[in-house]
N, C-alpha and C positions, 0 to 999 in steps of 0.2 A: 432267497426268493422274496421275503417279506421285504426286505430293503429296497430290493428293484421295483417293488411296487410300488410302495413309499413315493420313490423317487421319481415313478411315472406318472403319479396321480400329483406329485407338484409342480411337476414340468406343463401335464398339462394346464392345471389351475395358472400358471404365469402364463400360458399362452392365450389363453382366454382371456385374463383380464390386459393384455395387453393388445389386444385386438376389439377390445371393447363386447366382447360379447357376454362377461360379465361386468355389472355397472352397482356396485351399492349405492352409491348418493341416486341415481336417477330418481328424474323427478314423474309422479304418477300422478291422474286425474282419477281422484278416489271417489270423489263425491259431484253431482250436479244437479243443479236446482232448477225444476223446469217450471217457469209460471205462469199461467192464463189470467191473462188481463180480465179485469172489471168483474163483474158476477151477482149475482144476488141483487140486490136494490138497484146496483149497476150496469146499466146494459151495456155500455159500451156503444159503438156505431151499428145506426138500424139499417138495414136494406128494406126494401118491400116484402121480403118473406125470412127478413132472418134476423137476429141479434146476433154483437161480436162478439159478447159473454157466452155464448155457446159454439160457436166458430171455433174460437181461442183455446177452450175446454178441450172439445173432441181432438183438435192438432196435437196441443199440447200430454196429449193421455197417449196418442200413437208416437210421437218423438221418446217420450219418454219408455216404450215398450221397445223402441227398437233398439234405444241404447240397452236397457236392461238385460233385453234376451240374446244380442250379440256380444254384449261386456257384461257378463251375470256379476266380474268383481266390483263394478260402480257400483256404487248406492247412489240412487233416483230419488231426487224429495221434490214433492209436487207441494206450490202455497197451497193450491187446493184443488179437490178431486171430486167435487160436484160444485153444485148451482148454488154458492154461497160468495158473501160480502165480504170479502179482507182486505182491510186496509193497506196502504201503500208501503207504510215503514214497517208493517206487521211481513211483507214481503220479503224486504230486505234483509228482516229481523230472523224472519225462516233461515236464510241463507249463510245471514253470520252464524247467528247457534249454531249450524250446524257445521261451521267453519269448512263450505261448498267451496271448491276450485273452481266452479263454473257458475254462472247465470244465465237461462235462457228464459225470456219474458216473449210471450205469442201475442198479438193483437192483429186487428183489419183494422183498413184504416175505411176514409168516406170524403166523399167529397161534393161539392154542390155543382161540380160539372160531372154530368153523369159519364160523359167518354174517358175521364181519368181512370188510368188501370194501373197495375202491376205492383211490384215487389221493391219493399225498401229495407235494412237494416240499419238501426241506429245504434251510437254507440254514446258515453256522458261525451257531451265536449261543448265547445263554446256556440251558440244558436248563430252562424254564417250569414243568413240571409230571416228577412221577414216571413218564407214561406217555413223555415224550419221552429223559427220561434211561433208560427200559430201551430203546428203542429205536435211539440212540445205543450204549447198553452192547452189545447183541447185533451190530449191525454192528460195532463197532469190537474184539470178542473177536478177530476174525479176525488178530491180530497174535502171538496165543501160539501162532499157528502160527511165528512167525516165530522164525529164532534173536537172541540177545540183542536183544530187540527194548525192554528198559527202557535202553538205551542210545541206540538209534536216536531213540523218541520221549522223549529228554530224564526218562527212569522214569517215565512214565506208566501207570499202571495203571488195564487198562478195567475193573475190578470198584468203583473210588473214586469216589464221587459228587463229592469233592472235587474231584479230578482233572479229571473231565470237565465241572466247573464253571467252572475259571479257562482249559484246555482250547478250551472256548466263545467265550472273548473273544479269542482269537485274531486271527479272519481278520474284524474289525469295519471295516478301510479299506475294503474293498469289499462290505459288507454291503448298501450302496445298490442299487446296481447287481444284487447277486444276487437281493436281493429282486423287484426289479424282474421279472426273467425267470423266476425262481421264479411269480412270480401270471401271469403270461403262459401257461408250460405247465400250470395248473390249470384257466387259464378255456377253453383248448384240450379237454382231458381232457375238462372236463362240457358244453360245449357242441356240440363237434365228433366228439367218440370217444363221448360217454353214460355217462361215468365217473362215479362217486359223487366227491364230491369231498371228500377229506380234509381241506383246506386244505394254507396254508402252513405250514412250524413253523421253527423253529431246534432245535439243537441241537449237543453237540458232538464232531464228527464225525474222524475223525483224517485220513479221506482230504482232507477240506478244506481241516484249519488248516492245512498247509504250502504250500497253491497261494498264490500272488502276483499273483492276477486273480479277479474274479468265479466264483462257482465253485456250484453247485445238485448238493445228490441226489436224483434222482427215484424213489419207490418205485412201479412201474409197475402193481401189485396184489397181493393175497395168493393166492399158489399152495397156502395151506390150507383158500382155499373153490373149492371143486369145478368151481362155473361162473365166476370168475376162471380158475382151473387153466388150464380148456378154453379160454378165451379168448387167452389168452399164451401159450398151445401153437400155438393157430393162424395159421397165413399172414396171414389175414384180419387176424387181432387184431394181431399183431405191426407189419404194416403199419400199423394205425391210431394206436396207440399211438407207431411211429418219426411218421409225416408229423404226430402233434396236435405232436410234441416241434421235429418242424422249423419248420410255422408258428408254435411261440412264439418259436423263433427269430428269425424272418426278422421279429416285429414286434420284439423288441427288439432288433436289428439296426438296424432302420431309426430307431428312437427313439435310440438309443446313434450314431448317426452324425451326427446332427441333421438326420433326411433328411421329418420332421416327427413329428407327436405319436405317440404308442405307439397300435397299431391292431390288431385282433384281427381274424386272416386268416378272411376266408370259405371263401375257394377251395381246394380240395385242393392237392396238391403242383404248380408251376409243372411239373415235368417228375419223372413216376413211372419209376424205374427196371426194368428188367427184370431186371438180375438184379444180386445185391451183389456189389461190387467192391470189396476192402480197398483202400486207399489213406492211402499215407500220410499291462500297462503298466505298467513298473513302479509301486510307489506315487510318488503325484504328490503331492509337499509343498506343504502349504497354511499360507497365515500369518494366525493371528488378527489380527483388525481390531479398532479402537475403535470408539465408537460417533460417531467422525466419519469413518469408514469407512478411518482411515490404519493403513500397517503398524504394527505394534507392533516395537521394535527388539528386538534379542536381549538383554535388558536382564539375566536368569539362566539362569547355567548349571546347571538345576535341570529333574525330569522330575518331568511331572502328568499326574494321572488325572481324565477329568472324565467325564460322561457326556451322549450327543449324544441329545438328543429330538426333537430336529425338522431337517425341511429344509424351507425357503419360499425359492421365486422372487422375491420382492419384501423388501424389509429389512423390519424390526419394530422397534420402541423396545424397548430390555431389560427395562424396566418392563411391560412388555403384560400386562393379566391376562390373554392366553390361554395365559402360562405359567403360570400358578395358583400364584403365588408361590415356583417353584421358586429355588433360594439359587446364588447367585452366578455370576451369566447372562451367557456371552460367545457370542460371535459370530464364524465365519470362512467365508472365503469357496473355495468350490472349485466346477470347471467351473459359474461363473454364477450358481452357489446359495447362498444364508444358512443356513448347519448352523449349529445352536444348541445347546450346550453347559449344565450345570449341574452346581452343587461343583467342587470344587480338589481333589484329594487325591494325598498321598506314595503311598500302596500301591493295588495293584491290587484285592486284600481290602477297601476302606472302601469305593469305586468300584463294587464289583461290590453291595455293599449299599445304597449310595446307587439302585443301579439300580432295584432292587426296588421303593424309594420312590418313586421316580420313574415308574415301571410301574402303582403303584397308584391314580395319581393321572390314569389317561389316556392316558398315551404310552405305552403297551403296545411299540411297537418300540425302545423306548430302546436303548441300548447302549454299552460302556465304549471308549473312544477316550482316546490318548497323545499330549503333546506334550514337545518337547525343547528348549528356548529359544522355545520358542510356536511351534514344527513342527510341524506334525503328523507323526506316525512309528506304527508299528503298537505294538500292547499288546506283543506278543512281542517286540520289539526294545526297548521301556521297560523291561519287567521286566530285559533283562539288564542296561541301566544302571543301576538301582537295585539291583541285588545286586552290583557290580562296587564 
């Protein structure tokens, strides 16, 4: 009888794990960093009866309750949980210590046309148009509040379009991933809250480029049109605004676990709090393949800049014209996926132009990506090799 049992309880263990319903490597979203813009000395954007330091605060304290009291196993770290100053890299700085899976950073935004409304999320990525680099430039003034602050951000100066150009390519290793839960709390915003919906944008952000995980800033609306104002002032609104931000979460939660496809929640919050309670990966190197799918050996000790235009589930011949003839087409493989690359380039300057051309042809989300013996490693950590 002991043996038939034995043998039942391993028959089923193979049935399970062969059906996936047991998973030891799965991957889990343990921790998330939820951050309120500006604070303390820092107001942030004024309306007529509001600051976005306080806006940003109250969102940010109900997103973070909703995740906690529906996923009790997250741990929630908030930069900060009252009316206080924290700097920008001190933000980000939160986020690595405590080596967070996620980033979420609250802000309103303002505008000097009073009839501008609704909802945007940003993600690091290169400033597209003049309206996203002033919008970039005005969040990120907020550091000449800070003392020697061209030291902290490596002399970054937020008034150089330069600056927050190459700035931009930063936080590009997990651009995937941000983007991902960036379109997530947009299609929340207009279908569930009734938000105008701004899209998504890139830009480049300073609270972001130092995070080392996925990371979105959400501008929850303009506190300089009147009926926004009154909506982000209120109970009502605030509520809506936190639970659209938690169900973008909990879908890209479940997509990012591989618990199945990314799903856009119906349902309001699994469990609505009564009242707020504070509470309190790394980069994964990946190795270019050939196009008989084997490693490439570490064959130069040399760093390149290429630019990534695509990710497909399924491989492609590097010849495909559905790259429209883009010049010199590699291929690597990270979590399952074929990222597709084009150009080689020494500097991060030729890369960031190759981008452009490579954007006007289609791939509008392109982006500059580093490799170091055919590593992949972030643009930030390239450039220091190449100036060393």
């Amino acid at each position: 009888m002991k043996r038939f049992n034995l043998f039942f309880v391993l028959l089923t263990l193979m049935f399970l794990y062969s059906t996936g319903s047991i998973n030891p490597t799965v991957k889990k979203i343990k921790k998330v960093v939820i951050d309120a813009g500006h604070g303390g000395k820092d107001s942030g954007a004024c309306g007529k009866k509001s600051k976005e330091k306080d806006i940003a605060l109250a969102v940010a304290l109900k997103v973070g309750n909703y995740i906690k009291t529906n996923f009790p196993d997250i741990d929630v770290i908030y930069t900060r949980k009252t009316d206080v100053f924290v700097e920008l890299f001190q933000r980000a700085q939160i986020a690595n210590t405590n080596k967070a899976d996620l980033f979420i950073c609250i802000h309103c935004n303002s505008s000097t046309n009073p009839d501008a409304k609704g909802t945007e999320t940003w993600v690091m990525g290169i400033n597209k148009s003049q309206a996203n680099l002033e919008v970039a430039k005005k969040e990120n003034a907020s550091i000449l509040l800070e003392n020697d602050y061209t030291t902290k951000y490596d002399g970054f100066d937020p008034n150089s379009p330069e600056a927050n150009i190459i700035f931009s390519l930063y936080q590009n290793a997990y651009l995937d991933q941000s983007l991902k839960l960036a379109e997530q709390i947009q299609k929340q915003f207009l279908s569930k809250v009734g938000r105008v919906n701004r899209g998504v944008k890139q830009a480049g952000f300073l609270v972001l480029y130092k995070t080392t995980m996925p990371s979105v800033l959400v501008e929850t609306g303009f506190v300089s049109n009147p009926e926004e104002e009154e909506f982000l002032l209120s109970e009502n609104g605030q509520n809506q605004i936190a639970s659209g931000i938690y169900r973008a979460f909990k879908s890209y939660k479940t997509d990012y676990e591989g618990n199945g496809k990314i799903v856009t929640s119906d349902e309001t919050p699994d469990v609505i709090p009564e009242n707020v309670v504070a509470v309190k990966d790394t980069v994964k190197r990946c190795h270019t393949v050939d196009t008989n799918n084997h490693t490439i050996a570490n064959q130069k000790k040399e760093v390149f800049f290429r630019v990534q235009f695509t990710t497909l589930p399924n491989k492609k011949p590097l010849n495909s014209p559905d790259f429209k003839g883009l010049n010199e087409i590699k291929v690597y493989v990270q979590q399952g996926s074929y990222k597709y690359t084009a150009g080689n380039f020494k500097t991060i300057g030729e890369a960031a132009k190759y981008q452009q051309e490579v954007q006007s042809k289609g791939f509008k989300d392109a982006f500059v990506v580093a490799f170091l013996n055919e590593e992949r490693i972030s643009p930030k950590e390239a450039v220091k090799y190449v100036s060393n």
